[in-house]
N, C-alpha and C positions, 0 to 999 in steps of 0.2 A: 504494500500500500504506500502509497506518495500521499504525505501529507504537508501542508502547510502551515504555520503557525503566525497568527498575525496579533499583532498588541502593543500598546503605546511602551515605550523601555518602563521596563521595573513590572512589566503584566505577569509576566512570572512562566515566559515561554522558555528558557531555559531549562528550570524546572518541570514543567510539561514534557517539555521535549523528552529531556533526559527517560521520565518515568514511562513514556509511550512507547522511547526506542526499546528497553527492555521487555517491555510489554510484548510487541510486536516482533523482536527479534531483527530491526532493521536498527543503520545506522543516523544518527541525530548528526546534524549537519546547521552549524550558523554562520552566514553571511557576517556577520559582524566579527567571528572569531577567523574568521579566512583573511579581513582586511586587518585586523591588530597584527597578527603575523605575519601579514605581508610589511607592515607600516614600521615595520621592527629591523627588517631588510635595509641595508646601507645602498640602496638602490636609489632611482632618479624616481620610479613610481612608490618603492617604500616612503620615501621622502616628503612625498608628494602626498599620499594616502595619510600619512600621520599627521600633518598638517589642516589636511581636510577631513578628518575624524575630532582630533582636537580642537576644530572650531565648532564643531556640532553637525557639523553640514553635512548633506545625504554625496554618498558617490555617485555619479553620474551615469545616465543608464548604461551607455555601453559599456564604460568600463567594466560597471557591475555583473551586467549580462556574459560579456567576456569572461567573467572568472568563476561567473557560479556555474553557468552553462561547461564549462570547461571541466570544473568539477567532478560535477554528476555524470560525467563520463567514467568517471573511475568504476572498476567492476562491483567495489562496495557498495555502490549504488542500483546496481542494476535492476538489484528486485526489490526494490523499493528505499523507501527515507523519511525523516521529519527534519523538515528545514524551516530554519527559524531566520526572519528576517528579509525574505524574498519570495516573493515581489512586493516589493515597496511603491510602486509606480503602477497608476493603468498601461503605460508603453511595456515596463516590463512584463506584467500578467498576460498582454497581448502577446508578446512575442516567446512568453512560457506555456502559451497556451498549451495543453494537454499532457502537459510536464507534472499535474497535478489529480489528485482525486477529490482529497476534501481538505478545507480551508474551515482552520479552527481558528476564530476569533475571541481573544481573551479581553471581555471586555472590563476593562477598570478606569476610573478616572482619573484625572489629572492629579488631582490631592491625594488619594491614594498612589500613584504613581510614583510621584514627589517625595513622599513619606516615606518607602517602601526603598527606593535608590539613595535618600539619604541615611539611611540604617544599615548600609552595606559597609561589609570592615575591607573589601578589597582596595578600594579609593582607587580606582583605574585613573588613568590621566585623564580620558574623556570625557568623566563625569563632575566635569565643574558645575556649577547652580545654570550658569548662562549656556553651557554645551546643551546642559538637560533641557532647558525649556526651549532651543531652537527644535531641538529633535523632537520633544512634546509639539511643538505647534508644525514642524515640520508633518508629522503622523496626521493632522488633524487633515492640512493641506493634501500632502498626494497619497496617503495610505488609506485614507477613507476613500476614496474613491474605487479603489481597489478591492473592497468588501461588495460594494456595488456588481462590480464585475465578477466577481466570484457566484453572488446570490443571484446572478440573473442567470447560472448556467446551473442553479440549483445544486451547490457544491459548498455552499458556505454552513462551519453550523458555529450559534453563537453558544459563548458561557460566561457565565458571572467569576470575573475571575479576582472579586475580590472576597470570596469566599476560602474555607480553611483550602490548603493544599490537598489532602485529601478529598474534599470535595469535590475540586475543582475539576480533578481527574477521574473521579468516579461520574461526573457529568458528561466527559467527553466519551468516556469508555459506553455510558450509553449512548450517546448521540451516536457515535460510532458503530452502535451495536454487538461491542468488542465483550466477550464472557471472562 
């Protein structure tokens, strides 16, 4: 099964992820953990990527396209995945079209969001107060859109994802219809 995970940062798709890949026995895959590793690289794009991660600002779609698509080539992938973090863009989702089954929308809000990311003890570089809220309002702007186009092809399912962790996952596991 290919699945997608979609949710403002701090929704808690990590955590999903992680417990769905064991679940299902496929590998959990984040867009955002491809680009810190790449941005870590003494390269002209690692350079480039960390700069544009550390202002909050979304990567651009082909790059993005470029690298996740390039990914999911790998054999790990073949028979399925939970990716977190793409498509972020309707251009993207257009161009992943059938790249997916179902799109799990973790929905919480901004103050939960907030709240949730400032209680974290890893303090990554990208999570300054001004990084977070470009990316919160960034989500509002081109990742909503993106739910749209998922639910119009009847592939989208929602969950309240400011419920316990266990919940949240026993929500998906039924929407899923997973035993």
């Amino acid at each position: 099964m290919k699945i997608v995970l979609v949710g403002i940062q701090g929704a808690g798709k990590s955590t999903q992820g992680n417990l769905l890949s064991e679940k299902l026995k496929v590998p959990y895959l984040s867009s955002g953990h491809i680009f810190r590793q790449m941005a870590q690289e003494k390269t002209p794009t690692g350079r480039w990527l960390k700069e544009t991660i550390n202002a909050g600002a979304l990567v651009p779609d082909d790059m993005t396209l470029k690298v996740v698509l390039e990914y999911l080539q790998k054999p790990e992938y073949k028979d399925g995945y939970i990716l977190d973090g793409f498509p972020r863009t309707a251009a993207q989702a257009d161009v992943f079209n059938g790249g997916v089954d179902k799109v799990i929308f973790l929905d919480v809000s901004d103050k939960e969001a907030l709240w949730r990311i400032s209680g974290r003890h890893d303090n990554r570089e990208d999570e300054t107060l001004t990084a977070i809220r470009k990316r919160i309002e960034m989500f509002h702007e081109w990742t909503m859109p993106v739910l749209g186009y998922y639910e119009a092809q009847k592939k989208l399912i929602r969950v309240d994802g400011e419920q316990e962790v266990v919940k949240v996952f026993a929500d998906i596991c039924k929407k899923l219809k997973l035993k």
